[in-house]
C-alpha positions as a Markdown table, in Angstrom:
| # | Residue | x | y | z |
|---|---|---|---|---|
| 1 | Unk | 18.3 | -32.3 | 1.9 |
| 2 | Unk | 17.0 | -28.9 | 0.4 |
| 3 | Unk | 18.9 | -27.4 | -2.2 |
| 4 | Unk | 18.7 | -23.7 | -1.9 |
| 5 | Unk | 17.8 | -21.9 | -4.9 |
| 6 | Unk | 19.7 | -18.2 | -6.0 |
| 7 | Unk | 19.1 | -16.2 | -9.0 |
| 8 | Unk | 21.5 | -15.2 | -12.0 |
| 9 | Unk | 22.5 | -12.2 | -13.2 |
| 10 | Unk | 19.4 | -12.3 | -15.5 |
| 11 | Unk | 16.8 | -13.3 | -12.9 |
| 12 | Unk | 16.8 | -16.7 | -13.5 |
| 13 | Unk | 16.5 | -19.5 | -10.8 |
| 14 | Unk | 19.9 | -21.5 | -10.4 |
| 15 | Unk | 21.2 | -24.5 | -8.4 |
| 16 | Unk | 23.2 | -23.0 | -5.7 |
| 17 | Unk | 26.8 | -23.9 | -5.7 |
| 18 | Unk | 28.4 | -26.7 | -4.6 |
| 19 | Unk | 30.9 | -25.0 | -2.4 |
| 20 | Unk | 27.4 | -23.0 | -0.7 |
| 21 | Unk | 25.1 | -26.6 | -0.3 |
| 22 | Unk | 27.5 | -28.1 | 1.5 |
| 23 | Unk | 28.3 | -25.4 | 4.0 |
| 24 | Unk | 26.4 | -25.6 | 7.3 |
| 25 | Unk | 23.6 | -23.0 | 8.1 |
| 26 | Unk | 26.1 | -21.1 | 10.2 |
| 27 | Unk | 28.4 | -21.1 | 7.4 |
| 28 | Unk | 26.1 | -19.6 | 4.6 |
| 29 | Unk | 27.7 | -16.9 | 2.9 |
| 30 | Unk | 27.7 | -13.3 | 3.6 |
| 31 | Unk | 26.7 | -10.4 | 1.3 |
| 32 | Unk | 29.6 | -8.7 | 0.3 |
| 33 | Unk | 27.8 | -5.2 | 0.4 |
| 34 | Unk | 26.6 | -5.1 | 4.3 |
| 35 | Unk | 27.7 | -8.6 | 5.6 |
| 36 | Unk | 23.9 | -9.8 | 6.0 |
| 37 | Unk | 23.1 | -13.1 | 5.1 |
| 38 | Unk | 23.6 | -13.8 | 1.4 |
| 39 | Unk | 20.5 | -14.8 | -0.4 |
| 40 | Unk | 22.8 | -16.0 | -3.8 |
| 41 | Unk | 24.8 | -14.2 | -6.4 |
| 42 | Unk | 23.1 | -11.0 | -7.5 |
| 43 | Unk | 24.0 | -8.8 | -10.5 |
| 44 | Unk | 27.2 | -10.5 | -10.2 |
| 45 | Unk | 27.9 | -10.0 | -6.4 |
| 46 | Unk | 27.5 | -12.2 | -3.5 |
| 47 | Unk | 24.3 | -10.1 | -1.5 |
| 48 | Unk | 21.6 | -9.9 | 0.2 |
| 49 | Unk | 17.8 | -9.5 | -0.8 |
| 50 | Unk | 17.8 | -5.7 | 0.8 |
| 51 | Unk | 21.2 | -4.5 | -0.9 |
| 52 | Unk | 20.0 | -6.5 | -4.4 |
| 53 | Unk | 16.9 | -4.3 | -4.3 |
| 54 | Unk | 18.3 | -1.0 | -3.4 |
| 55 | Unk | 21.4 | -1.9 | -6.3 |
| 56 | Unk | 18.0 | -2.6 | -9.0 |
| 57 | Unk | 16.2 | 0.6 | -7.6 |
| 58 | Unk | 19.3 | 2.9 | -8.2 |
| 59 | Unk | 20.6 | 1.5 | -11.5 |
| 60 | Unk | 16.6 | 1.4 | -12.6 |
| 61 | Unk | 15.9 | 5.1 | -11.5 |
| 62 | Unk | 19.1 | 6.6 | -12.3 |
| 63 | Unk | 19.4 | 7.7 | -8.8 |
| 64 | Unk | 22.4 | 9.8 | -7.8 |
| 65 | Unk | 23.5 | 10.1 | -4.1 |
| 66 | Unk | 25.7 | 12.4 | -2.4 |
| 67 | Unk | 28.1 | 11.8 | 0.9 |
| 68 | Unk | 27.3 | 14.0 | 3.9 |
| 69 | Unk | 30.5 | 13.1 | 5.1 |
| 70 | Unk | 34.4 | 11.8 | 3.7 |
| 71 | Unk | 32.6 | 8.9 | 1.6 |
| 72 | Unk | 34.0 | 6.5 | 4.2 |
| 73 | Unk | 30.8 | 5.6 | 5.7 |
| 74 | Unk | 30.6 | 2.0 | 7.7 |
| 75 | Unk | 28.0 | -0.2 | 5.2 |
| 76 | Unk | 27.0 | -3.0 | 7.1 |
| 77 | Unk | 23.4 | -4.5 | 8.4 |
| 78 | Unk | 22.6 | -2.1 | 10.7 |
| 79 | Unk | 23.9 | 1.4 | 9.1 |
| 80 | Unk | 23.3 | 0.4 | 5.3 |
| 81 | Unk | 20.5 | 2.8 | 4.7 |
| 82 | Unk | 22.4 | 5.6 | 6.7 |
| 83 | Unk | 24.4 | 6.7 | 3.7 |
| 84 | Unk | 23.2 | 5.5 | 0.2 |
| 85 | Unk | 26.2 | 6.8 | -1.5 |
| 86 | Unk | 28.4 | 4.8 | -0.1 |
| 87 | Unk | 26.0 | 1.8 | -0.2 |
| 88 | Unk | 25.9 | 1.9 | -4.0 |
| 89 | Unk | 29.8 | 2.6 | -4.5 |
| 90 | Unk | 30.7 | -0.6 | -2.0 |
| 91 | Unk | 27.8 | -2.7 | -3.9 |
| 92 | Unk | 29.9 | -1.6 | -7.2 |
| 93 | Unk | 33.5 | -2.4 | -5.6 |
| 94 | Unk | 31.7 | -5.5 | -4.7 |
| 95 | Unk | 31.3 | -6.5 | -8.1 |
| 96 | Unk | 27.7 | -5.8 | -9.4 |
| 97 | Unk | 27.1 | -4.9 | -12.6 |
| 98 | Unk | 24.6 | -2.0 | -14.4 |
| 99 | Unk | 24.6 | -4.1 | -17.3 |
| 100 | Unk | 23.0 | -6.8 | -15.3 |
| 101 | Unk | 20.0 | -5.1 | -14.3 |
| 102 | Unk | 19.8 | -3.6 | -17.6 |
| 103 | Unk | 19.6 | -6.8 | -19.2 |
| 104 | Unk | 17.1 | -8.1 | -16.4 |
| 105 | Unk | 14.7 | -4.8 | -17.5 |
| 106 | Unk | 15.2 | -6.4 | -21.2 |
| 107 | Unk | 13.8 | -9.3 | -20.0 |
| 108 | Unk | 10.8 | -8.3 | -18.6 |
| 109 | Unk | 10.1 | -6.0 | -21.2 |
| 110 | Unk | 9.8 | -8.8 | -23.6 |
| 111 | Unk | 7.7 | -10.8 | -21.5 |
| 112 | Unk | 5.1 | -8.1 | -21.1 |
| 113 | Unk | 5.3 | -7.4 | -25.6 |
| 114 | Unk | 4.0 | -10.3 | -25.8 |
| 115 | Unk | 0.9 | -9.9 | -24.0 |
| 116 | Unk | 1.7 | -9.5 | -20.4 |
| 117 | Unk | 1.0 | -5.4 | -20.1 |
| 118 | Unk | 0.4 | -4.8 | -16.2 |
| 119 | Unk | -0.3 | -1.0 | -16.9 |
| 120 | Unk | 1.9 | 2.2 | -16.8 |
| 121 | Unk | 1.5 | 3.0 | -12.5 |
| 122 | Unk | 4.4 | 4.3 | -10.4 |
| 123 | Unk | 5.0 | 5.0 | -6.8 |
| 124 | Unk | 5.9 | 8.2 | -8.1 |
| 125 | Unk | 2.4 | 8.9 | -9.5 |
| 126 | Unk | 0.2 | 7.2 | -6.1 |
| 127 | Unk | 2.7 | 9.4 | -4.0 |
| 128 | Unk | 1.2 | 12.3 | -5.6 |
| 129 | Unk | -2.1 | 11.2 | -5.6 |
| 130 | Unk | -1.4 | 11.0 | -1.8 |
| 131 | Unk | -0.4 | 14.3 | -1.9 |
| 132 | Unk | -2.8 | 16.0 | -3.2 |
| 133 | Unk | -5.6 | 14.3 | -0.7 |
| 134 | Unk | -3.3 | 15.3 | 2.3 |
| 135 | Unk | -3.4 | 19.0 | 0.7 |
| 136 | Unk | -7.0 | 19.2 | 0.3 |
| 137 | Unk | -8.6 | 22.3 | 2.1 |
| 138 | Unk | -11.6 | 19.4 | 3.0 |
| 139 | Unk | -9.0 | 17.8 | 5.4 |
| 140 | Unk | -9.5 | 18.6 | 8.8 |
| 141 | Unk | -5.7 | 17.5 | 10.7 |
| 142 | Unk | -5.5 | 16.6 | 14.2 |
| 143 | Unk | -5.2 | 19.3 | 16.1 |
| 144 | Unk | -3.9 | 17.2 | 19.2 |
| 145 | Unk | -3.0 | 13.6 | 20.2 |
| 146 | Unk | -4.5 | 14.4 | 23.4 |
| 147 | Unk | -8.1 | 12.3 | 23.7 |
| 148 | Unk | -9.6 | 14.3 | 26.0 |
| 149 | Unk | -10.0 | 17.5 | 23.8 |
| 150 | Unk | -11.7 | 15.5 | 20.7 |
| 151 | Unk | -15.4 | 15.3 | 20.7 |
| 152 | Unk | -17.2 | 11.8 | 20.5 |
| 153 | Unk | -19.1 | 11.2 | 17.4 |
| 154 | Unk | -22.4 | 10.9 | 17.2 |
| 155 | Unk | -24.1 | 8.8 | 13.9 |
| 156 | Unk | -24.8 | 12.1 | 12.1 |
| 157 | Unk | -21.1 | 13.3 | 12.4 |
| 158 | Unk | -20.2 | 9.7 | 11.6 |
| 159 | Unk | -21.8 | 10.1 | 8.6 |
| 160 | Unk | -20.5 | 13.6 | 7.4 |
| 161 | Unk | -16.8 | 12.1 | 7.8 |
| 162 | Unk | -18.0 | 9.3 | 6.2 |
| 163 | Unk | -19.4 | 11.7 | 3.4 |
| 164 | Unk | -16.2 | 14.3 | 3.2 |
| 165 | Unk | -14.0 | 11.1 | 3.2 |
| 166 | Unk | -15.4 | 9.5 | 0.1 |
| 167 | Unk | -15.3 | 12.4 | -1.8 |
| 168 | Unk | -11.5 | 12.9 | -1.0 |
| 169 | Unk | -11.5 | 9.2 | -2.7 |
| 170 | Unk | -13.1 | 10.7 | -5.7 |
| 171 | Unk | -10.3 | 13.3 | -6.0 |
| 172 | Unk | -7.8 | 10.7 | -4.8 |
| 173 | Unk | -8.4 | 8.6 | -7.8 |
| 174 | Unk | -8.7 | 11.6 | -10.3 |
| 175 | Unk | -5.1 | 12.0 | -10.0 |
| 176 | Unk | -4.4 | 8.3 | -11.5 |
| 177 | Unk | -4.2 | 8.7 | -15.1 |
| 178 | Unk | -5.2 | 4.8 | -15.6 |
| 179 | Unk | -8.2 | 5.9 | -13.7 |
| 180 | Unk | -9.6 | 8.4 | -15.5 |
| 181 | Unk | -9.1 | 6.1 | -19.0 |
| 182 | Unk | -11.4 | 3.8 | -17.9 |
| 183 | Unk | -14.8 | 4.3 | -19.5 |
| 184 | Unk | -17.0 | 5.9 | -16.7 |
| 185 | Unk | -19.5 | 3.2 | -15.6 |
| 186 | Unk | -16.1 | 0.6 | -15.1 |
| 187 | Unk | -15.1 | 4.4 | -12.7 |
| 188 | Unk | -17.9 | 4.2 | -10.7 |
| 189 | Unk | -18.2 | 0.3 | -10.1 |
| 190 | Unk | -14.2 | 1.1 | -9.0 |
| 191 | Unk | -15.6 | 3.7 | -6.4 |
| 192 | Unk | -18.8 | 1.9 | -5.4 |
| 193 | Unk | -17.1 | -1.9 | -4.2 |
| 194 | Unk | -14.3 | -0.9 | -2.2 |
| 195 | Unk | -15.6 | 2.7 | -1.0 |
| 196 | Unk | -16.0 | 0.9 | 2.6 |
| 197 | Unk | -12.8 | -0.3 | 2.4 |
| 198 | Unk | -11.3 | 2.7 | 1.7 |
| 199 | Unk | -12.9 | 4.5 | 4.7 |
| 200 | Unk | -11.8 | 1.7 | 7.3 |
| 201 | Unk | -8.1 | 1.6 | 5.8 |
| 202 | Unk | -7.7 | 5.2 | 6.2 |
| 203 | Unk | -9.5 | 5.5 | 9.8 |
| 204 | Unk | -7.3 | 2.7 | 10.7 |
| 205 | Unk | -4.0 | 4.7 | 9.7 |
| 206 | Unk | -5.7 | 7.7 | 11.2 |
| 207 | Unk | -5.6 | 5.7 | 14.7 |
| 208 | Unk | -2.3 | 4.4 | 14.9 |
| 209 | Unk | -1.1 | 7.0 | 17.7 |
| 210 | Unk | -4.0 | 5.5 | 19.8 |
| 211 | Unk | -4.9 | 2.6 | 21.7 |
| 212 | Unk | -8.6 | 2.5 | 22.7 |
| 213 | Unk | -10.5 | 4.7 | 19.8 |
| 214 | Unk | -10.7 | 5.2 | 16.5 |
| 215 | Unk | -10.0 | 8.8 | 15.0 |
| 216 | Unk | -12.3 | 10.0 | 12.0 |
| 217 | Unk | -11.4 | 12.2 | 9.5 |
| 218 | Unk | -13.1 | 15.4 | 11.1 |
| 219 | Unk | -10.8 | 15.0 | 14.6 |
| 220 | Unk | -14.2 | 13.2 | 16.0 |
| 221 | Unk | -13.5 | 9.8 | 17.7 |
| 222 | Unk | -15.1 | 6.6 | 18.1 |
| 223 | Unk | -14.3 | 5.5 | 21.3 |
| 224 | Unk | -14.4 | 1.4 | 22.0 |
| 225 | Unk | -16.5 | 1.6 | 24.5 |
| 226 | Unk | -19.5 | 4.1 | 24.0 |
| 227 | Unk | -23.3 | 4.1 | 24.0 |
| 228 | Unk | -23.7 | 2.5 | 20.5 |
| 229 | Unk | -22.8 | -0.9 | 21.1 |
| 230 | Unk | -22.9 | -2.1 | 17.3 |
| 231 | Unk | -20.5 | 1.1 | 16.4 |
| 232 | Unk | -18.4 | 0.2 | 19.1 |
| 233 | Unk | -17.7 | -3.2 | 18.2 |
| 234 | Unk | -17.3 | -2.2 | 14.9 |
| 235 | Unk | -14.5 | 0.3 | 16.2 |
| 236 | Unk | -12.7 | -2.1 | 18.8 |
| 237 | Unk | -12.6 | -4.6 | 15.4 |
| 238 | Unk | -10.8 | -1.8 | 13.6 |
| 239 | Unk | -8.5 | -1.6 | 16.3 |
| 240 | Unk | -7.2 | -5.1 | 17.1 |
| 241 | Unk | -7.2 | -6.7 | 13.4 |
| 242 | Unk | -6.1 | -3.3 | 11.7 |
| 243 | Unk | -4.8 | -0.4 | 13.6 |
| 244 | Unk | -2.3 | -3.0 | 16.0 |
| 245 | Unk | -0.9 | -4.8 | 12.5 |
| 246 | Unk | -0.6 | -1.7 | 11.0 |
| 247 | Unk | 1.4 | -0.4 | 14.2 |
| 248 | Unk | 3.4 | -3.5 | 14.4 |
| 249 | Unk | 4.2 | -3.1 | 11.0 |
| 250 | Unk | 5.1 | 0.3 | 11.4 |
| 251 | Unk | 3.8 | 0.7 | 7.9 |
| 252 | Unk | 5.6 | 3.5 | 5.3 |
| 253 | Unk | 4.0 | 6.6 | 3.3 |
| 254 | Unk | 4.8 | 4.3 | 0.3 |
| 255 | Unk | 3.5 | 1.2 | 1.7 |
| 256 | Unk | 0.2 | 2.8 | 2.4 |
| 257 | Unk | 0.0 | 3.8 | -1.1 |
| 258 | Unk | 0.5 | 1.1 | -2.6 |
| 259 | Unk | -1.5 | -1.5 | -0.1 |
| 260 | Unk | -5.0 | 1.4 | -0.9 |
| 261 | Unk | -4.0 | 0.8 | -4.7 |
| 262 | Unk | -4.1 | -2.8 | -4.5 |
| 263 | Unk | -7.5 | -2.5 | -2.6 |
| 264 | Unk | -8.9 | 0.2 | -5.0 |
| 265 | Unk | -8.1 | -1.9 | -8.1 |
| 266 | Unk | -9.2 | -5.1 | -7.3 |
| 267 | Unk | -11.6 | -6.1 | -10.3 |
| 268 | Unk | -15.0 | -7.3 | -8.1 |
| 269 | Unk | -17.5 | -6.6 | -10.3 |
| 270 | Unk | -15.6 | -5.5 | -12.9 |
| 271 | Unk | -14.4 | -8.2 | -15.5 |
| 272 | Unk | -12.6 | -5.8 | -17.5 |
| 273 | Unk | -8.9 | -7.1 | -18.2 |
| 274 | Unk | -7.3 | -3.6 | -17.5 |
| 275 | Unk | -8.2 | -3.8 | -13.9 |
| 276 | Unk | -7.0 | -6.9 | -13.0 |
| 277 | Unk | -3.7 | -5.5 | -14.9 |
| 278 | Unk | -3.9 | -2.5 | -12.8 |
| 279 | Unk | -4.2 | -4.1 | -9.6 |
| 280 | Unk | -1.1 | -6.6 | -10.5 |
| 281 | Unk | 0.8 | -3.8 | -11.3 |
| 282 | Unk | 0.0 | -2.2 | -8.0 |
| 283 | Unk | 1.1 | -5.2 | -6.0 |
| 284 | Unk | 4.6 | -5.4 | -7.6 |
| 285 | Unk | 5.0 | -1.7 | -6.5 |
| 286 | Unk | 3.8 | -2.7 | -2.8 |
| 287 | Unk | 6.2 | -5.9 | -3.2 |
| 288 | Unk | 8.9 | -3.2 | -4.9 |
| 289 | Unk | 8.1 | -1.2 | -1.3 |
| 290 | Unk | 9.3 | -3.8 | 0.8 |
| 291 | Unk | 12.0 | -5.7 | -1.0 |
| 292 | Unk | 14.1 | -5.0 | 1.2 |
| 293 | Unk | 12.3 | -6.8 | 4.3 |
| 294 | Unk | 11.6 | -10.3 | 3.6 |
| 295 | Unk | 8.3 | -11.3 | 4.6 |
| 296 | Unk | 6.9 | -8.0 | 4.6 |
| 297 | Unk | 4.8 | -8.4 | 1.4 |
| 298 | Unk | 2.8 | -10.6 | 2.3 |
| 299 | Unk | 2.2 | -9.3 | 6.0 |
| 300 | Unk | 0.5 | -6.4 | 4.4 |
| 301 | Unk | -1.5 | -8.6 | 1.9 |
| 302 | Unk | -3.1 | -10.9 | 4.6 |
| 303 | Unk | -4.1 | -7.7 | 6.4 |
| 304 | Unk | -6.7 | -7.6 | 3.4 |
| 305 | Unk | -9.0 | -10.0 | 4.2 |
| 306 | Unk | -9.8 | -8.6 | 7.7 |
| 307 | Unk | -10.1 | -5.3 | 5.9 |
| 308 | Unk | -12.9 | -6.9 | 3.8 |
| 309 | Unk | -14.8 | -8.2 | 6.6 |
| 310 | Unk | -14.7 | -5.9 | 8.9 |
| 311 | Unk | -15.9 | -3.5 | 5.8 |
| 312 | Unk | -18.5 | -5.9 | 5.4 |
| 313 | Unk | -20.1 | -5.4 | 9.0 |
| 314 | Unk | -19.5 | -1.4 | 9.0 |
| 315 | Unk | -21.9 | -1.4 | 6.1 |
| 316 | Unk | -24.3 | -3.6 | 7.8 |
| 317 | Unk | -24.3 | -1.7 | 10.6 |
| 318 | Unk | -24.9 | 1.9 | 8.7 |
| 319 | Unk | -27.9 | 0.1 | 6.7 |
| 320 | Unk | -29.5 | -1.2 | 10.2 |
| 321 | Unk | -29.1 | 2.6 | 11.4 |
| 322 | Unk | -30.5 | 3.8 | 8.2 |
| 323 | Unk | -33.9 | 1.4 | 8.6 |
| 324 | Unk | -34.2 | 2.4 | 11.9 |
| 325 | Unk | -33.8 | 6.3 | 11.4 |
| 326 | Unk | -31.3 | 6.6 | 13.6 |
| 327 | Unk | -29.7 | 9.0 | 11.1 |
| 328 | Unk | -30.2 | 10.1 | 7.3 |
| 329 | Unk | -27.5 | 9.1 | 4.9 |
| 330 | Unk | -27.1 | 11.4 | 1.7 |
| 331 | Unk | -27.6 | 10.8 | -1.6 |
| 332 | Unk | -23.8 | 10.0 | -1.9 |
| 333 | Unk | -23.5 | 7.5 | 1.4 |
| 334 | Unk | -26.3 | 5.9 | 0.1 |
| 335 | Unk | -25.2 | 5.3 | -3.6 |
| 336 | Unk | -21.5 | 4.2 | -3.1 |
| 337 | Unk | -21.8 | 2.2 | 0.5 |
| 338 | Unk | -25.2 | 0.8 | -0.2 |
| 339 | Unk | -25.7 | 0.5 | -3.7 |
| 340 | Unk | -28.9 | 2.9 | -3.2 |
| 341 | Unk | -30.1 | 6.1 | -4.7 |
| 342 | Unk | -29.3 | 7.2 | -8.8 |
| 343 | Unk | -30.6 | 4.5 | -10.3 |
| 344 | Unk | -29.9 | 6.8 | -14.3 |
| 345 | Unk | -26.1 | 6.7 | -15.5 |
| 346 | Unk | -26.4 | 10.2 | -16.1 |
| 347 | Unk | -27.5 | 10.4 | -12.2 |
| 348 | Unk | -24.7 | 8.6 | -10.9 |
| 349 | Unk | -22.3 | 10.5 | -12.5 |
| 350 | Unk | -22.9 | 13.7 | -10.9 |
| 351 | Unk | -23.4 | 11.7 | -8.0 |
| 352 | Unk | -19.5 | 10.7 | -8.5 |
| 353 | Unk | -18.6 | 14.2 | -9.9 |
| 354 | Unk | -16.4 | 12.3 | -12.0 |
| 355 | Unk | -17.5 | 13.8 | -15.4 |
């Protein structure tokens, strides 16, 4: 027989009670917040995974809610997040405790003193990195869902969205303090190994309203079936193991954030012990995200992998195009997708315009 596992009021991993191991499955307890399946005793309460979160998120952040109504609002699983205010007052009448999580911060504080430093990121800060992209004059919104009055793309306007997109990255990453620490060749071996990436992640959120293209960043499309065969595989790819997850997953402003952070700092070529901080940090924001759907952490991690490979093949497929003069890349395309063109440091940072 399994013995369930719950945590103390500390974090630590306890054996469940006696009274709770020897109750059937439809027997378990309930949380005493919404009346969701209890996952064990947190912060001194009897709750759920979702109201322990949103209980460590409030107390953590200092948030403070207000009522739109007579503070009498139903908390249970289906209406928790209606009204937080009332969610955080039942999850105190329910027992939990302030100092709990307090002492639990305590805890991983002194973990990371001595030696465990994951880096100083917030949601707060990618958010506004977000921002700031999403506010750039260079960003051309859609100017309708309806297919029939965008224009399909040929390779050369391809290639310009490709162009304006990557240098929204640049700016994108300019607005991460840890970033711009980094010494500048460590800044552009960031930018140059997961620029593809980049580009399919956010033509893949781009496309979510639609089923059978792929919108670019200048309104073009990339219908999945067109003339170009190879870009049209490449598109219906994007599609089925990116655009329909996505969709499925119904994925958050937040999410997004922190799933392109994850991707941007992963250390590739980079050995330096900062990055691989950086990128840990970012993945307990994303897990942070979606604490309060279990599961949902690592649905948006294995979404990675196809991310790679399909980045993998759009490269490919851009250097075939280039050898056959199908189209002329830039000096930019050609430096951060194919490794190509400044060969001087001084070069590739203007290249970057990151200096």
């Amino acid at each position: 027989m399994v013995i369930p596992l719950q945590t103390n009021t500390t974090g630590s991993l306890v054996s469940a009670p006696t009274s709770l191991r020897s109750q059937p499955d439809g027997c378990r307890l309930q949380c005493s917040i919404c009346a969701d399946r209890a996952t064990g005793k947190h912060y001194g309460a009897s709750s759920c995974d979702g109201c322990k979160g949103f209980f460590r998120r409030s107390i953590r952040n200092s948030h403070t809610y207000n009522c739109r109504f007579s503070r009498q609002c139903v908390v249970d699983r289906d209406k928790r997040n209606q009204c937080r205010y009332c969610r955080l007052q039942k999850c105190f009448e329910a027992g939990m405790r302030k100092e709990a999580v307090q002492n639990e911060r305590d805890c991983i504080s002194s973990h990371r003193a001595k030696g465990q430093t994951v880096g100083t990121l917030s949601i707060s800060v990618l958010l506004r990195a977000e921002a700031s992209v999403q506010q750039s004059p260079a960003l051309v919104s859609p100017r309708s869902h309806d297919i029939n009055t965008k224009k399909t793309a040929s390779m050369g306007v391809m290639f310009e969205s490709m162009k304006q997109q990557l240098l929204l990255l640049v700016e994108w990453a300019k607005h991460i303090p840890e970033f711009c620490s980094l010494p500048v060749e460590d800044r552009i071996t960031l930018l140059q190994t997961h620029s593809a990436e980049h580009l399919i992640l956010g033509a893949a959120r781009r496309s979510l309203p639609y089923q059978n293209l792929i919108l670019l960043g200048n309104d073009s499309v990339i219908p999945l079936r067109g003339a170009d065969i190879e870009v049209s595989r490449l598109a219906f790819r994007i599609q089925e193991e990116l655009v329909k997850p996505l969709r499925e997953l119904d994925i958050t402003d937040t999410e997004f954030a922190c799933l392109r952070t994850v991707v941007f700092f992963s250390p590739g070529r980079s050995t330096r012990g900062v990055v691989r901080h950086l990128r840990f940090q970012a993945q307990l924001l994303l897990e942070e995200a979606t604490c309060e759907r279990r599961g949902r952490f690592g649905e948006l991690l294995l979404i990675l992998p196809a991310l790679q490979s399909v980045a993998w093949q759009m490269v490919e497929t851009l250097h075939f195009a280039q050898l056959l003069g199908e189209a002329q890349m830039d000096r930019l395309l050609q430096e951060m997708l194919l490794g190509e063109g400044a060969k001087t440091a001084q070069g590739r940072r203007h290249c970057y315009s990151i200096t």
